[in-house]
C-alpha positions as CSV (number, residue, x, y, z in Angstrom):
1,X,113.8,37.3,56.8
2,X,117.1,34.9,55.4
3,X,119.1,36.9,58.6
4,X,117.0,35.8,61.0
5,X,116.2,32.3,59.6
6,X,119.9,32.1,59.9
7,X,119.8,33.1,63.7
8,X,117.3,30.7,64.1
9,X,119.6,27.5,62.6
10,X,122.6,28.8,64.7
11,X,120.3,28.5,67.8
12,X,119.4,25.4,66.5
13,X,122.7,24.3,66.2
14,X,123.9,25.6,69.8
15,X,120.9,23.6,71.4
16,X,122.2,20.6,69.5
17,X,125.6,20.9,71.0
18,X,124.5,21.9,74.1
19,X,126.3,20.9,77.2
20,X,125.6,18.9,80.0
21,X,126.8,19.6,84.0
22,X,125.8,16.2,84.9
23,X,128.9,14.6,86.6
24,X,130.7,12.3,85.1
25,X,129.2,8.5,85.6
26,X,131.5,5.4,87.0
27,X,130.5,2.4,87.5
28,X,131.2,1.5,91.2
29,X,133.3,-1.0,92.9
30,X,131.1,-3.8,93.9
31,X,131.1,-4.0,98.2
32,X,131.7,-8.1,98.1
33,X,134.2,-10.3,97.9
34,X,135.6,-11.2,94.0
35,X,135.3,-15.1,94.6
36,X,132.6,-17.4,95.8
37,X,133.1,-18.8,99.5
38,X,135.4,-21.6,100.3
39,X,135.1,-24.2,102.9
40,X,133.5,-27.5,104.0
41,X,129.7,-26.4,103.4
42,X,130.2,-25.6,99.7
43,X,132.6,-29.1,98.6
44,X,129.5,-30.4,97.1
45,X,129.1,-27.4,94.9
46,X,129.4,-28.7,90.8
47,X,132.3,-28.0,89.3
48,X,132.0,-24.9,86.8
49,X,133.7,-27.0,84.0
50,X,130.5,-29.6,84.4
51,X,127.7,-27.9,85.0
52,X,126.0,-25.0,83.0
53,X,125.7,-21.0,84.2
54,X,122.4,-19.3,84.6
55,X,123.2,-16.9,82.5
56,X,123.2,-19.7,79.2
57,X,120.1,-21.3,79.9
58,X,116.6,-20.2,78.8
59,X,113.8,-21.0,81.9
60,X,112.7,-23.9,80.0
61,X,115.6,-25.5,79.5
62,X,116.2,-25.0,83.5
63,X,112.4,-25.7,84.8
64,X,112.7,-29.5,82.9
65,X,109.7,-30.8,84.4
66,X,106.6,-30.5,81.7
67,X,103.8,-29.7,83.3
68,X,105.4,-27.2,85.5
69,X,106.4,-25.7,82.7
70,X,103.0,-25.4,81.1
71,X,102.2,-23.6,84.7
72,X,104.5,-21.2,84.4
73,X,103.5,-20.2,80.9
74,X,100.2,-19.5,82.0
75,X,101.3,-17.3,85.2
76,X,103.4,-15.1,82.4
77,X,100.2,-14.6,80.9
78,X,97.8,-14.4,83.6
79,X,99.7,-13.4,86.6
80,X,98.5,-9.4,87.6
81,X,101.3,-8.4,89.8
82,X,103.7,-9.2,86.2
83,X,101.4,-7.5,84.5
84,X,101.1,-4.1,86.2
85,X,105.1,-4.4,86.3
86,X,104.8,-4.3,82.5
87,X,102.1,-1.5,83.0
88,X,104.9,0.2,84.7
89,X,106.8,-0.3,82.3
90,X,104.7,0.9,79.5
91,X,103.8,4.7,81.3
92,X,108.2,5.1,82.6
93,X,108.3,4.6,78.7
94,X,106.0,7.4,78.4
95,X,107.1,9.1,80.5
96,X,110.5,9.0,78.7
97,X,108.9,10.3,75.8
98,X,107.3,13.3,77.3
99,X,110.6,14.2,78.3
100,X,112.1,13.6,75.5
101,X,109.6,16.0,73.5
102,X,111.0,19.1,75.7
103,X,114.2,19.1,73.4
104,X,112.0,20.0,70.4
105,X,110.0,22.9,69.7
106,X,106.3,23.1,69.7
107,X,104.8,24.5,66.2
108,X,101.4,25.9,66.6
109,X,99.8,26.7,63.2
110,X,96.5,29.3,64.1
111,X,94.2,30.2,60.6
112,X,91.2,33.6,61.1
113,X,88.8,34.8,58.3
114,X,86.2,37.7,58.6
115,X,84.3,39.8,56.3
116,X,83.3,43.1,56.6
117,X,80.8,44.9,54.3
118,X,81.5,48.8,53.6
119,X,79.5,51.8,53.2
120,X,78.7,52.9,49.2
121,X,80.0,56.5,50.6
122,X,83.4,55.1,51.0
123,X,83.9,52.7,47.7
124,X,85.0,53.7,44.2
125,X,82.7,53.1,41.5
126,X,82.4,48.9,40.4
127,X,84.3,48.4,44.0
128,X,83.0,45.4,46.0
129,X,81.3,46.4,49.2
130,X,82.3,43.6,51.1
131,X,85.8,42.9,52.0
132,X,87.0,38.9,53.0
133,X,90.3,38.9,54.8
134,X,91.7,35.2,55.8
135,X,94.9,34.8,57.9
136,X,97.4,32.2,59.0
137,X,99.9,31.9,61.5
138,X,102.6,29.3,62.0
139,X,104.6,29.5,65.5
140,X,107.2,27.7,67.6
141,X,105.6,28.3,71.2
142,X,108.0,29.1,74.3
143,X,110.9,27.0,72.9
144,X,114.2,26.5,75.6
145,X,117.4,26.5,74.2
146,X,118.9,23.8,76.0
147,X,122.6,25.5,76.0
148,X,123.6,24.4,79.8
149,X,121.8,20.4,79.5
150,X,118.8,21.3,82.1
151,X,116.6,19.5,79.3
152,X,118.9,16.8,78.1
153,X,119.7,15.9,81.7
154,X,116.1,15.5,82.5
155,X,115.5,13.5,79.6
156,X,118.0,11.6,80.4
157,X,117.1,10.8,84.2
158,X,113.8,9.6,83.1
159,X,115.6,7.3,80.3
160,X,116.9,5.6,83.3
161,X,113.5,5.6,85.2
162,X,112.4,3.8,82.1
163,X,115.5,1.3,81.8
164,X,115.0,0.9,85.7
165,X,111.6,0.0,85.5
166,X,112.0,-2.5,82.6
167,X,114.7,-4.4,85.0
168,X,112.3,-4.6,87.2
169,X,109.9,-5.8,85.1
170,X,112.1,-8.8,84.8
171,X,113.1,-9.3,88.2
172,X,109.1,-9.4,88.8
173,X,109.3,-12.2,86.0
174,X,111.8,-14.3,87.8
175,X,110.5,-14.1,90.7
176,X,107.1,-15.1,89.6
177,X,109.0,-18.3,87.9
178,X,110.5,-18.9,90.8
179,X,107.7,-18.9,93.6
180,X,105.1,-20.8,91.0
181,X,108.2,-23.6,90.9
182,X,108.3,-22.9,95.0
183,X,104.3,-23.6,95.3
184,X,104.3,-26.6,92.7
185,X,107.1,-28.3,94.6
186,X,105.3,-27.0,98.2
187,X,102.1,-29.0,96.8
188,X,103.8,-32.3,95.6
189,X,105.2,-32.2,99.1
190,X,102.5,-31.8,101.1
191,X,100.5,-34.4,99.3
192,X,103.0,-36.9,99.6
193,X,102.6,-35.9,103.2
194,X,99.3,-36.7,102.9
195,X,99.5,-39.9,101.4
196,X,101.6,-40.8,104.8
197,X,99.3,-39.8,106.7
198,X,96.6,-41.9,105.1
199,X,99.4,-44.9,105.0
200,X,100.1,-44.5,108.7
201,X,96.1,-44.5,109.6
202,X,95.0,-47.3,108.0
203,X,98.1,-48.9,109.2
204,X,97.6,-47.9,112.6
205,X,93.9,-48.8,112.7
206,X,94.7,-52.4,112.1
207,X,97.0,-52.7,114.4
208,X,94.5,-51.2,116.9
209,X,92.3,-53.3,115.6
210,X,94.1,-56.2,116.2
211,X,94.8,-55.4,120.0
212,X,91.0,-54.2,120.8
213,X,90.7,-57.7,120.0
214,X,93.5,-59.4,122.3
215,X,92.5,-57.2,124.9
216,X,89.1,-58.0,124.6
217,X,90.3,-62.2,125.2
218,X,92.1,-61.0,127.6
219,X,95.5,-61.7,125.7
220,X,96.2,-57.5,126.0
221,X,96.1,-55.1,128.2
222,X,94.3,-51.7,128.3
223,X,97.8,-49.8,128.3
224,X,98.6,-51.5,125.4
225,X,95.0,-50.6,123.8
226,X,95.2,-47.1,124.4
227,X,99.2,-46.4,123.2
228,X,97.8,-48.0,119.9
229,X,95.0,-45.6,120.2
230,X,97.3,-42.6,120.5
231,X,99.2,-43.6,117.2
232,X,95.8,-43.9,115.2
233,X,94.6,-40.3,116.6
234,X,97.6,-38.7,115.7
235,X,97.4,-40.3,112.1
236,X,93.7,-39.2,112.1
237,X,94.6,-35.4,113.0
238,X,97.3,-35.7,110.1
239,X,95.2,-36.0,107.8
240,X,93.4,-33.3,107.8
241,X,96.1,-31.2,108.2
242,X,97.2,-32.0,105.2
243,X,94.3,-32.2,103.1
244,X,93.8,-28.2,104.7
245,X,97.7,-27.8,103.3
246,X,97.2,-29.4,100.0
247,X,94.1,-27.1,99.6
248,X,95.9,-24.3,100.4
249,X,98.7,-25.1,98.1
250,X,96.6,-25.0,95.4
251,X,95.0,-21.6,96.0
252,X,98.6,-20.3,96.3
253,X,99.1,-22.1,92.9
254,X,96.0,-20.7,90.9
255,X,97.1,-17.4,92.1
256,X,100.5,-16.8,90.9
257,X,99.3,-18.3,88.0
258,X,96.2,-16.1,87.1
259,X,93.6,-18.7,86.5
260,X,92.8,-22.4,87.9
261,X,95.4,-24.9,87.2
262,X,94.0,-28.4,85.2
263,X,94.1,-31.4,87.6
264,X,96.0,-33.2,85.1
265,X,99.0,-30.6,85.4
266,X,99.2,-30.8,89.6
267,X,101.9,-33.1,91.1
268,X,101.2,-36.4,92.4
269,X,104.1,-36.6,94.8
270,X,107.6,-34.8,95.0
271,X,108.8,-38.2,93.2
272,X,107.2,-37.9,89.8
273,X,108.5,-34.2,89.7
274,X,111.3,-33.9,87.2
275,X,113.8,-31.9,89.0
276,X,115.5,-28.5,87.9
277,X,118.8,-28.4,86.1
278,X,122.3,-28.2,88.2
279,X,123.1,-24.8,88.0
280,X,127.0,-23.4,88.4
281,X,127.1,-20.0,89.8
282,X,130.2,-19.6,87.7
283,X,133.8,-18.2,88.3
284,X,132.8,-14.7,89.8
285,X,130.7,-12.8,91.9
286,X,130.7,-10.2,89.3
287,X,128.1,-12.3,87.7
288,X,125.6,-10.7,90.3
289,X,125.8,-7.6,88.5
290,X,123.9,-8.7,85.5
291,X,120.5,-10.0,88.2
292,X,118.2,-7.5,87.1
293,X,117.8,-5.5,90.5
294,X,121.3,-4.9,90.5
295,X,121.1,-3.2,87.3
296,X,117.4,-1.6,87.8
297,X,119.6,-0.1,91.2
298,X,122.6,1.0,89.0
299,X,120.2,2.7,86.2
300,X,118.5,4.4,89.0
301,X,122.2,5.9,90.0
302,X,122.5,6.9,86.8
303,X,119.8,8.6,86.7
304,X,120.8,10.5,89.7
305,X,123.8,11.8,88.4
306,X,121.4,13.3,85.5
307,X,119.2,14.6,87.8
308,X,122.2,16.3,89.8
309,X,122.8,18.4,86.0
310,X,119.3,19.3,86.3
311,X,119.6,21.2,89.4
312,X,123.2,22.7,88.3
313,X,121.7,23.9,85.0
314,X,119.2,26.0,87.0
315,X,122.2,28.5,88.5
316,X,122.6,29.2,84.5
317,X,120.4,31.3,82.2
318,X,117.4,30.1,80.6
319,X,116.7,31.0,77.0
320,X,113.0,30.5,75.7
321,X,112.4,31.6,72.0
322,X,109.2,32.3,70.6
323,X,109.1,32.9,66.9
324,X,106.3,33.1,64.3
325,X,105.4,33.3,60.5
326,X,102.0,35.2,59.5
327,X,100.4,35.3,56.5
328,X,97.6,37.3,55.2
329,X,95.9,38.0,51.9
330,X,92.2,39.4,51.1
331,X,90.6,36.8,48.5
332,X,90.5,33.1,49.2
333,X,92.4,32.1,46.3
334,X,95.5,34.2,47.3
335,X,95.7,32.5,50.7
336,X,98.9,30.2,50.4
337,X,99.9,31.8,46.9
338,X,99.6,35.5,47.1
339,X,99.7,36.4,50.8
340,X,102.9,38.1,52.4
341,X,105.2,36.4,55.5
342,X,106.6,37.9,58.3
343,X,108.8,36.2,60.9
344,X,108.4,37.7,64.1
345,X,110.7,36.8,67.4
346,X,109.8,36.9,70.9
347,X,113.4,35.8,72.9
348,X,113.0,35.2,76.7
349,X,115.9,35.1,78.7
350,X,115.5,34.2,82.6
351,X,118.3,35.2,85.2
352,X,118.7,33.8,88.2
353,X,119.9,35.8,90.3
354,X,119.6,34.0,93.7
355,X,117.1,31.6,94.8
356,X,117.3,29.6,97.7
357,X,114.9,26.6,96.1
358,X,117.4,26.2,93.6
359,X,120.5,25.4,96.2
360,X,117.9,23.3,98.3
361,X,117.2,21.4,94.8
362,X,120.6,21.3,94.3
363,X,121.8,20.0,97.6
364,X,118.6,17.2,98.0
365,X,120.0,16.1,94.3
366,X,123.3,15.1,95.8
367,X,122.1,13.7,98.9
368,X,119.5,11.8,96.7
369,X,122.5,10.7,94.3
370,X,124.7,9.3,98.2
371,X,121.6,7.6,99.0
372,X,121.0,5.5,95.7
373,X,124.6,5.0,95.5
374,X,123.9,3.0,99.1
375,X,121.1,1.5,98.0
376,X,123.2,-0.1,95.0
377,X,125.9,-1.0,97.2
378,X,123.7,-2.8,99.5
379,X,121.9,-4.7,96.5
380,X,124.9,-6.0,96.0
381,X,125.5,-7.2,99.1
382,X,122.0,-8.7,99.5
383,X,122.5,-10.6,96.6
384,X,125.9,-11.8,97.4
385,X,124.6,-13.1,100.8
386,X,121.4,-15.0,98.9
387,X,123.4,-16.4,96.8
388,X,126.3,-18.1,99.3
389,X,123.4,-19.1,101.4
390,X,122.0,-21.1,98.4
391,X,125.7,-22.5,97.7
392,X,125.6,-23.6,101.4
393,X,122.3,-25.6,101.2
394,X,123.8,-27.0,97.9
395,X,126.6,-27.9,99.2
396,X,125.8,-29.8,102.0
397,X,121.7,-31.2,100.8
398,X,122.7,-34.2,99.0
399,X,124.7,-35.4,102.5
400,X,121.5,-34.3,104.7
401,X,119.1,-36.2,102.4
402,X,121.9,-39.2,102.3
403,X,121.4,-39.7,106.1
404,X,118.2,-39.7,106.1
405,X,117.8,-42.2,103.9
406,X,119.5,-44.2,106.1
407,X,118.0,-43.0,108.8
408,X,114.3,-44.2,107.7
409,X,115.8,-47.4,106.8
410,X,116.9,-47.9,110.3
411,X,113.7,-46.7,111.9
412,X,111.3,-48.8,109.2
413,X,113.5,-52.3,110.5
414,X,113.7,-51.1,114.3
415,X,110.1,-51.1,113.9
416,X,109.5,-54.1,112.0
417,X,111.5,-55.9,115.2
418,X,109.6,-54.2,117.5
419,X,106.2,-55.5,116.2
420,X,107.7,-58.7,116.0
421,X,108.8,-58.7,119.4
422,X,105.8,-57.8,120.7
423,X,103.6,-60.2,118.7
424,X,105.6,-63.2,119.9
425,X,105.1,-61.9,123.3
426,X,108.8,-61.0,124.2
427,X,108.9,-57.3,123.9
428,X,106.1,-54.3,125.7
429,X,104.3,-52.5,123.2
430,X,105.5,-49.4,124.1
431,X,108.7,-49.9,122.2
432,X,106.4,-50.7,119.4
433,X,104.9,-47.2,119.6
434,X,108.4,-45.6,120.1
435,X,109.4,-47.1,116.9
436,X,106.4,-46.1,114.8
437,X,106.9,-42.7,116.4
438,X,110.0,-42.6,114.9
439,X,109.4,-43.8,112.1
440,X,106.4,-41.8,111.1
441,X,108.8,-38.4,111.8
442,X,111.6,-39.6,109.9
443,X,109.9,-40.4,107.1
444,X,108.1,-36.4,107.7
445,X,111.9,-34.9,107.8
446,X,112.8,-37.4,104.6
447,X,109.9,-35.1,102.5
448,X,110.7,-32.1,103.3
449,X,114.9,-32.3,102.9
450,X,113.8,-33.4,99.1
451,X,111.6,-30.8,98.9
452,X,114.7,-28.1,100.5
453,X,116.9,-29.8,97.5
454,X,114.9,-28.9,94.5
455,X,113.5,-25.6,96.4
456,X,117.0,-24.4,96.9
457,X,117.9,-25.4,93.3
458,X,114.8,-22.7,92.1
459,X,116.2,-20.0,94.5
460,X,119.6,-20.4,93.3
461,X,118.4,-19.9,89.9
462,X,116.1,-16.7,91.4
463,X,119.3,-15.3,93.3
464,X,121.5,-15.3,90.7
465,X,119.2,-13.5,88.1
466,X,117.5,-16.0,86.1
467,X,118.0,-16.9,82.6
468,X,117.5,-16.0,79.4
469,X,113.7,-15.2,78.0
């Protein structure tokens, strides 16, 4: 029995060192270019000494804006698509375990009892006529010696599943963060847009007003009356609109974030929105291989290079070993104290001698391990080219929104001219209507370039992998 336990621990100790055929794992070379862009469209990007990285600010010291933040806490709570990615999570980690448990034997323990009563004819004299017999066995069921790393490689390809998975889980959580900022800012835009539109009615209707009037003494004339009708019907027809967008907005809003957001937490307008923080994208682009579907891709390559052991460990033996420990006695009493142990072994060895599903496995594990390593490379790119778009729009924003400034300053005094002109009868009406036109769409472009600034500052943050949790 002390022999054989001792051929047991020596197997023990061979599966412990066993080997593994995986190949050999290197990280590589990322497919972009070491530095950031140069050039005229990124001159207004902050300086790296002056302005923070992603990678050292938590979310809500980036999202600085209050009630936006109390939206997002919400959608981390609420949100289902982030919560079936951490329902992912939770069964790759299972998953992980179940693998995990094929390195250890399974012990099966099995107890029997019987009685069996005996004829007089074949007792001694005082003998008991009925006989109890109780038996127990203890056994370690169809256990693989993992000598060439089948097992370990396995376990360690769905390790990286799991480690996938969890990046993904947090790319999911950015992304969330990011489109819930996206919607908020969306809203406060669109109902500043609205607020124009109402402006520019009423406005319009007063004016019209005034000329129904003048035409109707004769003082205007019918062309006159219906160019100031046009300007009132487009105002009317705005309106609308935007109370259909506003509406919309919202819906979009109480769905990333799981439940209906509180009036008193929705925007007003895009000015009483605190923007984000200025982000740097700091010194290299080999910060982009810490954004979390960089590194969900790269686990996933690990994990092909396990699964690529797998499928070489099947051209080698396989060793199952079945071994148990019975013990038997005929009274109760003597069960566990009087009854005798045997250790009985049932080895298994499996051969292979040719199999052509074991070269197809092997092959569709390499071409599997080519294609992930694409898939990684192009992540990388992907991210590299959402990120230098972002550094264009940041680059080049604050001038665009400059302009345009000045541009609605321009248009507001041409029209203020105009409708001078015209009222002391030196000017047609018609250039009063071209500069309202103008107007009206300038101030339109003016709203949404402020809303492209502090939507490109989210996506920058998104792009480049978010912050801390």
């Amino acid at each position: 029995m002390n022999r054989r336990l001792l051929i047991l621990l020596a197997g023990i100790s061979l599966f412990l060192g066993a080997c593994s055929l995986a190949p050999k794992y290197q990280q590589p070379r990322a497919p972009i270019p070491a530095q950031w862009p140069q050039g005229e469209a990124y001159k207004d990007t902050p300086a790296i000494s002056g302005t923070p990285t992603v990678q050292s600010l938590k979310w809500q010291e980036f999202f600085t804006d209050e009630k936006l933040q109390e939206i997002i806490e919400t959608a981390l709570s609420n949100n289902r698509d982030l919560r079936l990615a951490a329902l992912n999570v939770e069964r790759a980690r299972a998953l992980y375990g179940i693998q995990r448990a094929e390195l250890f034997p399974a012990v099966n323990a099995v107890g029997a009892g019987g009685k069996q009563r005996r004829s007089a004819d074949l007792i001694g004299p005082g003998d008991s006529r009925t006989i109890e017999q109780y038996s127990v066995g203890l056994g370690v069921a169809s256990w693989e010696i993992d000598f060439f790393g089948r097992i370990r490689s396995l376990k360690d390809q769905a390790l990286e599943a799991y480690l996938a998975t969890e990046q993904a889980r947090r790319s999911a959580q950015i992304a969330l963060m990011a489109e819930v900022a996206r919607a908020y800012l969306t809203l406060a835009a669109d109902r500043e847009n609205l607020k124009l539109a109402r402006s520019t009615l009423e406005t319009q209707q007063e004016s019209y007003d005034l000329i129904r009037k003048s035409y109707q003494i004769g003082l205007a004339t019918e062309i006159d009356l219906r160019r100031s009708q046009t300007q009132v019907e487009a105002a009317r027809r705005d309106v609308p609109r935007y109370t259909q967008l506003t509406a919309q907005d919202l819906n979009a809003l109480n769905l990333l974030a799981g439940a209906p957001v509180p009036e008193d937490l929705l925007p007003v307008n895009l000015g009483g929105v605190m923007p984000p923080k200025e982000i740097s994208p700091g010194l290299s682009s080999e910060a982009l291989l810490n954004r979390p579907d960089i590194v969900a891709a790269e686990h996933r390559l690990k994990g092909s290079y396990a699964f690529i052991g797998a499928a070489r460990a099947a051209f080698f033996p396989r060793i199952a070993l079945t071994t148990s420990l019975g013990t038997a006695s005929d009274e109760l009493s003597g069960l566990f104290s009087s009854g005798s142990g045997t250790w009985n072994f049932a080895p298994r060895i499996v051969m292979p001698i040719f199999d052509a599903r074991t070269w197809a496995a092997l092959r569709v594990s390499e071409a599997d391990q080519k294609i992930i390593l694409t898939e990684y490379e192009k992540a990388i790119q992907t991210a590299f080219r959402e990120v230098t778009d972002a550094l264009a729009v940041q680059g080049t924003i604050n001038q665009q929104v400059s302009a345009q400034q000045s541009l609605v300053g321009a248009a507001a005094e041409t029209y203020r001219l105009s409708n001078k002109r015209y009222t002391i009868g030196i000017d047609h009406y018609l250039s009063v209507l071209d500069a309202h036109r103008s107007l009206y769409f300038q101030e339109q472009v003016l709203i949404s370039l402020r809303l492209a600034r502090l939507a490109n500052q989210v996506r920058l943050y998104a792009v480049l992998g978010g912050g801390t949790e």
